[in-house]
C-alpha positions as CSV (number, residue, x, y, z in Angstrom):
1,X,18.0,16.7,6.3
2,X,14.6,15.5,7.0
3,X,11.8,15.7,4.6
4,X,8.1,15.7,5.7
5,X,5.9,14.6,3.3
6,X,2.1,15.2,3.5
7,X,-0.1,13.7,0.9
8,X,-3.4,16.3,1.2
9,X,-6.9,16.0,-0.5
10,X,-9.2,18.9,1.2
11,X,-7.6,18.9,4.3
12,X,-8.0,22.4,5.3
13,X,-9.4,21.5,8.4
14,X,-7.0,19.6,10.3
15,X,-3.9,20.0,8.0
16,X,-2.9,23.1,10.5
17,X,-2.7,20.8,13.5
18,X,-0.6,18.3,11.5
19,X,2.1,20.8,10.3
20,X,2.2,22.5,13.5
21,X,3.5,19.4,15.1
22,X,6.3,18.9,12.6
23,X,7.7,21.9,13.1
24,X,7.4,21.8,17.2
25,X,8.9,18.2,16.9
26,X,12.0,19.3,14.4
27,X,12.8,22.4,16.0
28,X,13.1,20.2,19.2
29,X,15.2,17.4,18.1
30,X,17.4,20.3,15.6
31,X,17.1,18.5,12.6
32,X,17.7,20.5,9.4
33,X,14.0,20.0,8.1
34,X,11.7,21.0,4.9
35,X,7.9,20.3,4.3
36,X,6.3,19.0,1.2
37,X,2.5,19.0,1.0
38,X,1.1,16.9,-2.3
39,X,-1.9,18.5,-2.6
40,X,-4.0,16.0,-4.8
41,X,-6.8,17.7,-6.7
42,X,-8.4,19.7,-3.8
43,X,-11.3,22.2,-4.1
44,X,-11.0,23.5,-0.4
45,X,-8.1,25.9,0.8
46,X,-5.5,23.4,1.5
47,X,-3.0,24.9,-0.4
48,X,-2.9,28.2,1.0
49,X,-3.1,26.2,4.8
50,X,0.3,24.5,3.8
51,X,1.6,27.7,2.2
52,X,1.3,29.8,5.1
53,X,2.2,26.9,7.7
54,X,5.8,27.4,5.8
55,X,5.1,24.0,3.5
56,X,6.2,23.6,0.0
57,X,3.0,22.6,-1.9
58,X,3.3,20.7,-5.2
59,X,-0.1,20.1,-7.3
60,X,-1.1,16.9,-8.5
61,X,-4.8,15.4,-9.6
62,X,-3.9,11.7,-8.8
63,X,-6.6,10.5,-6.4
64,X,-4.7,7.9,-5.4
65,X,-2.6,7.3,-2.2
66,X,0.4,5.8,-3.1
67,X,1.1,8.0,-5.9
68,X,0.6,11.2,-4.3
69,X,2.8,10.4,-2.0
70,X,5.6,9.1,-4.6
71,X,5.5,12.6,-6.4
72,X,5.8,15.1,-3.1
73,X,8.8,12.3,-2.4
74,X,9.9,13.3,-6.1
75,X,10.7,17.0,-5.3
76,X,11.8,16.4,-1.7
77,X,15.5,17.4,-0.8
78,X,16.3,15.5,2.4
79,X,18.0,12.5,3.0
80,X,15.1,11.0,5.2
81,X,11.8,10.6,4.1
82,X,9.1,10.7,7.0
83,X,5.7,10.1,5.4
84,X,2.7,11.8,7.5
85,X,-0.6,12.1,6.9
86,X,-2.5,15.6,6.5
87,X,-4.8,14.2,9.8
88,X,-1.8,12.8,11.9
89,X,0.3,15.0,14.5
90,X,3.8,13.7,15.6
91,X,6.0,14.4,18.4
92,X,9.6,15.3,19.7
93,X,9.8,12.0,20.8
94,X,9.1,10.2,17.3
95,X,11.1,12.4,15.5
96,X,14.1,11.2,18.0
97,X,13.2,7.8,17.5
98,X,13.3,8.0,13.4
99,X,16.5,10.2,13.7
100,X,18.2,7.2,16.3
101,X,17.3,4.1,14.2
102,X,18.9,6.2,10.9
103,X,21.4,6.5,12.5
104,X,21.9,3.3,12.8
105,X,21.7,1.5,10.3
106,X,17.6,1.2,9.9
107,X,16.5,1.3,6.0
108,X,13.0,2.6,7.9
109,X,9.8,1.9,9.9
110,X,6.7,3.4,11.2
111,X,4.9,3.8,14.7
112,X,2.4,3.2,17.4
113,X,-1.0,4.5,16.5
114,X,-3.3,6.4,18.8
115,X,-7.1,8.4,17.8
116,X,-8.4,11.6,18.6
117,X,-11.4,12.7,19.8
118,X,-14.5,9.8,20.4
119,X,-14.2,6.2,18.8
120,X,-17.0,4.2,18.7
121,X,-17.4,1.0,20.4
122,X,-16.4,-1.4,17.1
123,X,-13.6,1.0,16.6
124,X,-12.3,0.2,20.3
125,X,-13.1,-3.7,19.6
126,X,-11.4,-3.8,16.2
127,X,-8.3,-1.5,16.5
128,X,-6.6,-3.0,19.5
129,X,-6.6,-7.0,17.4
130,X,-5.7,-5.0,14.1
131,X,-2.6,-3.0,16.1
132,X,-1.3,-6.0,17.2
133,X,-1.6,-8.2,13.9
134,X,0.2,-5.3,12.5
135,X,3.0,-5.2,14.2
136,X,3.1,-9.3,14.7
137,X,3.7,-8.7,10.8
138,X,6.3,-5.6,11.1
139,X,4.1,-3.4,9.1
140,X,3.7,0.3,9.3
141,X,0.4,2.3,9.7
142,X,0.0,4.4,6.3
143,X,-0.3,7.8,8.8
144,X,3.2,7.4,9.6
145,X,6.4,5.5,7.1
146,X,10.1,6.8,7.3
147,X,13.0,5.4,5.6
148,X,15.9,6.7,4.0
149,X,16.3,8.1,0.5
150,X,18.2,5.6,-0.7
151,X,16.0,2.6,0.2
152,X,13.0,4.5,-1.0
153,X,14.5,5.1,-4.5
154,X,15.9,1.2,-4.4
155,X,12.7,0.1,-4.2
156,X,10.7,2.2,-6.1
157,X,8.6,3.7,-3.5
158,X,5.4,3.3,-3.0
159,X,3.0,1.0,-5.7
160,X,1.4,3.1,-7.9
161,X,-1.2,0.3,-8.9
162,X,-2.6,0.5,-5.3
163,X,-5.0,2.4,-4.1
164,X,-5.3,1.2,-0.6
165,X,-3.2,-1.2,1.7
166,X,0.2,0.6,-0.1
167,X,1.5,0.4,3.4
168,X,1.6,-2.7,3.8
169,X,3.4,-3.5,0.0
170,X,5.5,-0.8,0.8
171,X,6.8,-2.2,4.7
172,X,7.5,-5.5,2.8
173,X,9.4,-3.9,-0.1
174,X,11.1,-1.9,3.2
175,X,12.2,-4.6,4.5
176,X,14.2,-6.3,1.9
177,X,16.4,-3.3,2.3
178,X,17.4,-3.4,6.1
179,X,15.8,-3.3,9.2
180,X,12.3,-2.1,8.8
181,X,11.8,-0.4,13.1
182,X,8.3,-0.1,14.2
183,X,8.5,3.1,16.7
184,X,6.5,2.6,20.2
185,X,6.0,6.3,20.3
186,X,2.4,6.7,18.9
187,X,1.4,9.1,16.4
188,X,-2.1,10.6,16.9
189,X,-4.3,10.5,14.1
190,X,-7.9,11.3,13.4
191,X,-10.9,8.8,14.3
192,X,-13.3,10.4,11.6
193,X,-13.6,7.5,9.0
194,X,-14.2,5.2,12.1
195,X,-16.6,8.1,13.4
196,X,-18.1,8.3,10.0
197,X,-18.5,4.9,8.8
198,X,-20.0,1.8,10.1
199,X,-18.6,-1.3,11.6
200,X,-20.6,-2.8,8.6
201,X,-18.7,-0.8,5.7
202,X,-15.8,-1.3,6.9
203,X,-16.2,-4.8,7.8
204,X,-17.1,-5.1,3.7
205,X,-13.6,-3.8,2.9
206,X,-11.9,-6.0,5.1
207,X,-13.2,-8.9,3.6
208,X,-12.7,-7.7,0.1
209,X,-9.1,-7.4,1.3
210,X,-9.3,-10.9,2.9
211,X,-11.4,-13.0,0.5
212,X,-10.7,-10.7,-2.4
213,X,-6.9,-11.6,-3.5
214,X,-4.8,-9.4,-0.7
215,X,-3.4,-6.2,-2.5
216,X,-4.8,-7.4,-5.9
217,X,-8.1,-6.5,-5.1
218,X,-6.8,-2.9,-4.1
219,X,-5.6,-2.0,-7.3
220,X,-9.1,-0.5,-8.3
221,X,-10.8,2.7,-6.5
222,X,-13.5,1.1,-6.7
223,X,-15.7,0.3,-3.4
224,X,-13.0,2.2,-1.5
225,X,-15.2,4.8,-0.5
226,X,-13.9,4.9,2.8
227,X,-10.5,6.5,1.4
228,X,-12.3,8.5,-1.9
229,X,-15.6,8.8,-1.2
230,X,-17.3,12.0,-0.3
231,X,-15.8,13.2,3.0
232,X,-18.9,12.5,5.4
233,X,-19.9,15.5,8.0
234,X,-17.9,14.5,11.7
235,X,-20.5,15.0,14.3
236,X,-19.4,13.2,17.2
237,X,-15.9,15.0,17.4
């Protein structure tokens, strides 16, 4: 069985669109299939989205990625995690792909990436260098991680100390397990924090990342506003 897991802070909005793909994309491919939604200390109506989308919503006040993710994975019942954010739709196609390279033999992986609605011009410059460094490296976009049960629990899943770049700990970890298969069926998730934040304030936390001590210096929420600030208003949807 396949387990979906959605890690949710007030994502009312575009959580509908994300769980409405799941369930197109499973019914397609006929995989036995549930839906867990983390819903992390939201004040909107995100719960009662996932509820009556058909997801299983368990409440946590984390405020922090990679654990939010590691307790919806805690209740999950399938024997394939498929990690997916609350802004991210998915396709028959990928859900093929995951179920194929499970099947044989692949400890997990992620997939191509592709944006919705406008991107501004530094998002176009800096997204097509930063895809292809990515998967030079064989890591997976945090919108979109699967991998078995087995190698999620082996390895701990994902590191609670971080509260950014957990992807890229996590495909690293991954890989120690098996083969780690990066999908070229894209995903298609939101452009809003590229829509809603400048080239320079993102720039800031690239270098942090860079010049700061790699994940070390993403073990602290702080200057992350990008990921827990307050959600800015998307005009240029």
């Amino acid at each position: 069985m396949l387990s979906f897991i959605i890690p949710a802070h007030n994502e009312q909005d575009l959580l509908p669109r994300t769980l409405e793909s799941i369930h197109e994309s499973a019914k397609a491919v006929g995989q036995p299939y549930e839906i867990v939604v983390a819903n992390d200390a939201s004040t909107d109506g995100t719960a009662e989205v996932a509820q009556k989308h058909g997801a299983r919503v368990v409440h946590v006040e984390h405020r922090q990625i990679s654990k939010t993710r590691n307790s919806g994975a805690a209740v999950a019942k399938g024997d394939v995690f498929i990690f997916v954010d609350a802004d991210t739709a998915i396709s028959p196609a990928l859900v093929r792909g995951v179920v194929k390279n499970i099947d044989s033999g692949a400890a997990g992986g992620g997939a191509a990436i592709g944006f919705d609605g406008r991107m501004p011009l530094y998002g176009k410059l800096l997204m097509k260098p930063f895809a292809f460094l990515y998967r030079l490296a064989g890591y997976a976009y945090g919108c979109f991680i699967y991998c078995t049960r087995e190698a999620f629990e082996t390895v701990g899943g994902f590191d609670d100390e971080l509260f950014a770049a957990e992807e890229i700990a996590f495909s690293r970890a991954m890989r120690q397990q098996g083969k780690f298969v990066l999908l070229r069926e894209p995903v298609t998730t939101s452009a809003r924090k590229l829509r809603t934040y400048s080239f320079f304030e993102a720039l800031m936390i690239l270098m942090r990342f860079i010049f700061g001590g790699g994940l070390r210096s993403m073990k602290s929420r702080d200057k992350l506003d990008l990921w827990y600030g307050p959600r800015r208003e998307d005009k240029l949807e």
